[in-house]
C-alpha positions as CSV (number, residue, x, y, z in Angstrom):
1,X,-229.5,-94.0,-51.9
2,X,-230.7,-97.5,-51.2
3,X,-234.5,-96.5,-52.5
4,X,-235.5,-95.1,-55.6
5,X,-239.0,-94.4,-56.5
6,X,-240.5,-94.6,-60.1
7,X,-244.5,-93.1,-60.8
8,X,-246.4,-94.7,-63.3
9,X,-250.1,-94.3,-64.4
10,X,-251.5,-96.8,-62.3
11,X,-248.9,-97.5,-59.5
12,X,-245.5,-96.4,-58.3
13,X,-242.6,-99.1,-57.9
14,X,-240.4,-98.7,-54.9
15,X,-236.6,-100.4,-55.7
16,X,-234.9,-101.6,-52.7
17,X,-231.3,-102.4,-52.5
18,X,-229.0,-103.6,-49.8
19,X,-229.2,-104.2,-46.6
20,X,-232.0,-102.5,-44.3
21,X,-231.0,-102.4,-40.6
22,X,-233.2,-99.8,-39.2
23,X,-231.4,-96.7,-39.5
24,X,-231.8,-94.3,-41.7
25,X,-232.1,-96.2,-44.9
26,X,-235.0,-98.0,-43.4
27,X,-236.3,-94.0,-42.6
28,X,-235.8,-93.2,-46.4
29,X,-237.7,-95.7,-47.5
30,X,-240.7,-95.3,-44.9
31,X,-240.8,-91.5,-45.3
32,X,-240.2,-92.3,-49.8
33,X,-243.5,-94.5,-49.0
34,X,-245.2,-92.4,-47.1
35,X,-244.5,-89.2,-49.6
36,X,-246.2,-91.1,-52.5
37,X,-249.5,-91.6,-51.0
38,X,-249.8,-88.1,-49.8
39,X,-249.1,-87.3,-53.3
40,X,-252.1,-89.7,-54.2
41,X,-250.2,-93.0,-55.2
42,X,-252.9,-95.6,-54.8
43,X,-251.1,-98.6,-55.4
44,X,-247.3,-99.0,-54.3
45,X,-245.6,-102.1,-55.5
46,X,-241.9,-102.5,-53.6
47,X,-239.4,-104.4,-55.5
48,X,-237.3,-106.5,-52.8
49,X,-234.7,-108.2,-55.5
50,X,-231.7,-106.6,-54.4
51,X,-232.8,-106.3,-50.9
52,X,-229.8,-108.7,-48.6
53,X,-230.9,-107.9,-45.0
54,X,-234.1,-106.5,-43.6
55,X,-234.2,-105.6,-39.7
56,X,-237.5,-106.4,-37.3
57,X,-237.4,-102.4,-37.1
58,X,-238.0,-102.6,-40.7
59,X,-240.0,-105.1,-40.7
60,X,-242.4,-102.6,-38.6
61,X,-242.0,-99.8,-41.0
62,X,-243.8,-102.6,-43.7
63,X,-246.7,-103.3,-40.9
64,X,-247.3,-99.4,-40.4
65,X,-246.9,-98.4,-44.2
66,X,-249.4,-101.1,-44.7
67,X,-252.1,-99.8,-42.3
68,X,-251.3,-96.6,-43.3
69,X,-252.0,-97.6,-47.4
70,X,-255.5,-99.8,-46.0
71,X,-256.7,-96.1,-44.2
72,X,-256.5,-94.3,-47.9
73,X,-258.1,-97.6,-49.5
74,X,-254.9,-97.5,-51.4
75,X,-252.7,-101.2,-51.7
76,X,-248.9,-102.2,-50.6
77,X,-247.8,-105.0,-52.7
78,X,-243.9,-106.9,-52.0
79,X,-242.8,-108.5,-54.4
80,X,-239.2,-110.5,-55.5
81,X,-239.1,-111.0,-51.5
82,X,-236.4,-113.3,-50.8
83,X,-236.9,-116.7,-49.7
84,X,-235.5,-116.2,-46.1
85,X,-237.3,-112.9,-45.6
86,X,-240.4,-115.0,-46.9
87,X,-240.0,-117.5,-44.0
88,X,-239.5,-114.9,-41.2
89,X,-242.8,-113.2,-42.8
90,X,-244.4,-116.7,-42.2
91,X,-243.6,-117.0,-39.1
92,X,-243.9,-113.8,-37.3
93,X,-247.6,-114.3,-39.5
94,X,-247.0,-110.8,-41.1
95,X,-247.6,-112.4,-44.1
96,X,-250.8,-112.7,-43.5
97,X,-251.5,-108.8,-43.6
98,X,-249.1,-108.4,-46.1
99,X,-249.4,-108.5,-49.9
100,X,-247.2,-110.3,-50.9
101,X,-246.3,-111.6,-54.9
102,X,-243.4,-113.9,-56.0
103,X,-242.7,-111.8,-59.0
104,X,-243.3,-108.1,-60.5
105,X,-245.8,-109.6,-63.3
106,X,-247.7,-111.0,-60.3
107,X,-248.0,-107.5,-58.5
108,X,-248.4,-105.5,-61.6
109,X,-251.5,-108.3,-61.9
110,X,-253.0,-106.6,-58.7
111,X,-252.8,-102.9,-59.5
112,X,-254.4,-102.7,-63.0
């Protein structure tokens, strides 16, 4: 499993690990995401330290979970994104829908 998800009181964290290419690890974490705010999670903040490769597909999969979190008024914050994933957000301009924090403290700033 290349995704684990933790609960907490005001947030859950989403660890990533490894390289997402668009198959089904990128489905596990989508369907992991999705699964914790039908459950009511209001506040997801995804851990990308250990991420190596991330995929346009699964690049998408951010852009859809993220409109998906802004319907239920509920927040997706990144954080410990990579600098070259942070220059392909930059200029493909997702990071300007995305949230996006250079470290956890930074993120866990945002959800209390």
């Amino acid at each position: 499993m290349k995704t684990k998800l933790e609960k907490f009181e005001n947030y859950c964290l989403m660890k990533l690990d490894g390289q997402f290419v668009g198959g089904d690890e990128t489905d596990e974490f989508f369907n992991l995401a999705m699964g914790a705010l039908a459950d009511g999670c209001k506040n997801l903040v995804m851990d990308f330290k250990d991420v190596l490769y991330f995929s346009s597909i699964s690049i998408g999969k951010l852009i859809k979970l993220n409109y998906e979190y802004n319907l239920k008024d509920s927040r997706l914050i990144l954080t410990n994104v990579n600098k070259t994933l942070q220059d392909v957000f930059k200029i493909t301009k997702v990071s300007s829908i995305l949230r996006i924090t250079l470290t956890m403290e930074e993120a866990l700033e945002q959800v209390k």
